[in-house]
N, C-alpha and C positions, 0 to 999 in steps of 0.2 A: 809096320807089321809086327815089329816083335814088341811095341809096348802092348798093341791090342790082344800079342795073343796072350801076356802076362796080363793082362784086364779084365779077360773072359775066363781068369782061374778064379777055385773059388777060396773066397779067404778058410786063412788056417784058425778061427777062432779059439780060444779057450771053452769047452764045458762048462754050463752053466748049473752048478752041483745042489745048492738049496732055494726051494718053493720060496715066489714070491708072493707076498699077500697085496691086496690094493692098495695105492699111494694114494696123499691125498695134500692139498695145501691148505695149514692149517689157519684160521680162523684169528683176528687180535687173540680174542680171548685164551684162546689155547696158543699163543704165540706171543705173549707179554713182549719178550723185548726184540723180537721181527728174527730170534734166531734160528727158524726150521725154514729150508725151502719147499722141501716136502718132508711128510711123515709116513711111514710105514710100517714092517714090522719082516726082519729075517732071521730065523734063527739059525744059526749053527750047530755044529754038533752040540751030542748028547753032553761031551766032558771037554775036559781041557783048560787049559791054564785059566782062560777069561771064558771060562764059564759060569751062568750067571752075572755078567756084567752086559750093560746096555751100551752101544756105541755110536754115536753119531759120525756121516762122511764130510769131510767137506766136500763140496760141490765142483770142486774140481775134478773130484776122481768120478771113475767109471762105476758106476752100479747099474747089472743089466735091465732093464725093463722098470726101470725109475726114470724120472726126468732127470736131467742135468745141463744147466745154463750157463757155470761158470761165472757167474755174475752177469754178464754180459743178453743184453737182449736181444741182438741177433743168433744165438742158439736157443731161444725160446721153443720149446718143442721138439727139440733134439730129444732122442730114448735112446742109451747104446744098446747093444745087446750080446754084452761082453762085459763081465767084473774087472776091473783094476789086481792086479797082485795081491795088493795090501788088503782090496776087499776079501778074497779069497781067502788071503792068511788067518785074518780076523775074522771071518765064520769058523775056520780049519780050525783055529784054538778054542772055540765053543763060543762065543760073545751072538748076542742078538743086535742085531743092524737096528734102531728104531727112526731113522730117517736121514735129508740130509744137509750139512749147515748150510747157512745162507755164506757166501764169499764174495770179497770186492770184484768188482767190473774187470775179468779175464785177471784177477788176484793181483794188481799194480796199484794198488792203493794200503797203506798202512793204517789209512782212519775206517768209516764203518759207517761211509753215504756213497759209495759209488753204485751198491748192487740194484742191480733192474728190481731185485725183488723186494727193494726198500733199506728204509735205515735201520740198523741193528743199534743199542743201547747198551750199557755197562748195567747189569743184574744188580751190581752192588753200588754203582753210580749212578743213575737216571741222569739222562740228558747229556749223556756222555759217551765215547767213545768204548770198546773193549777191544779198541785195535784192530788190527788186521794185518795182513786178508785172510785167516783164516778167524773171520768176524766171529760169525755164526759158531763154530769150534767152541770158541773160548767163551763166549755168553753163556752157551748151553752149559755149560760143566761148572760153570762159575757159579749158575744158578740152582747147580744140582738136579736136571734135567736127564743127564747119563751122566755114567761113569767116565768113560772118557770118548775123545773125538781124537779123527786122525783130520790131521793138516798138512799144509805144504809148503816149506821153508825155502825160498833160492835168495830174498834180500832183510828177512826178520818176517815173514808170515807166521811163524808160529811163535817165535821168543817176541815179537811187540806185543800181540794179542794177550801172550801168556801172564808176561810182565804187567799189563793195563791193567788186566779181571783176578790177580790177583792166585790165579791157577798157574800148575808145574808145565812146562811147556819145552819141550829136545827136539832139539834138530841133530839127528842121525848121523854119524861120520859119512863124509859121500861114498855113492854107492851101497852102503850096507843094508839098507831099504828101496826096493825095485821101484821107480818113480815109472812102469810097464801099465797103461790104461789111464794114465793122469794126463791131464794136459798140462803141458810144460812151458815154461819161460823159455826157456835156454841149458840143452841138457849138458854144460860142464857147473850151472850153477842150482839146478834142480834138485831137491831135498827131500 
């Protein structure tokens, strides 16, 4: 009785503060080396620090009323409808969201063939890896696609990728970046 009646509450979601435009999965063409899972377009505030910079998600995190697969093909079709933290922050400093990276199969892979949504390529290597799991991340910025992309470090997701393509790539002292709306490995090693 008492989990039903905590079941029939309703969740406490976060506000969802800026207009979303249509998503879209983009095209070879417009997707050279497989690093967008989807594209679209959020802006954030008027001003602020990363205002005027463009940023890609990885696909791990939450962006509400985007798709997000996590790599993995059984979440095919999942929509949260609830931003991640870091989303929210990164609108909150003025940055416009323009999609989001493709990442390894539930992000347990360091190379850049596990995702359902194909194999990602090194911009500056064809036919090669840009690491992972935050693949898609580190292609995209390697290629000059955005400014920058946020990732998710718990065993080298963002320092191998970063390392491979050739881009700046931090893993955050624990804790001091809310890993709140991401899906997690293991929250004493999550990043």
């Amino acid at each position: 009785d008492s989990f039903n009646t905590v079941e029939e509450m309703p969740d406490a979601l976060p506000t969802v503060e800026y207009p979303r435009s249509d998503w879209y999965r983009p095209e070879k063409a417009e997707n050279e080396h497989g690093g967008w899972y989807v594209k679209t377009e959020i802006k954030g505030k008027d001003s602020g620090i990363l205002s005027g910079k463009t940023v890609a998600i990885k696909d791990s995190a939450c962006v509400a009323n985007i798709p997000m697969m996590n790599g993995a093909s059984v979440l095919d079709g999942y929509v949260p409808d609830f931003d991640a933290t870091v989303v929210t922050r990164v609108l909150d400093a003025g940055a416009t969201i323009t999609g989001k990276a493709v990442c390894e199969y539930f992000c347990l892979s360091g190379g850049s063939s596990t995702s359902a949504s194909g194999i990602v390529q090194s911009p500056k290597n064809p036919g090669f890896t840009p690491g992972g799991s935050s693949t898609g991340s580190a292609a995209l910025v390697a290629a000059g696609e955005v400014d920058m992309a946020l990732g998710g470090d718990q065993a080298g997701s963002v320092r191998i990728p970063a390392s491979f393509s050739g881009v700046v790539g931090l893993k955050p002292t624990f804790g001091l970046v809310p890993y709140t709306g991401i899906m997690g490995i293991e929250t004493t090693i999550d990043h």
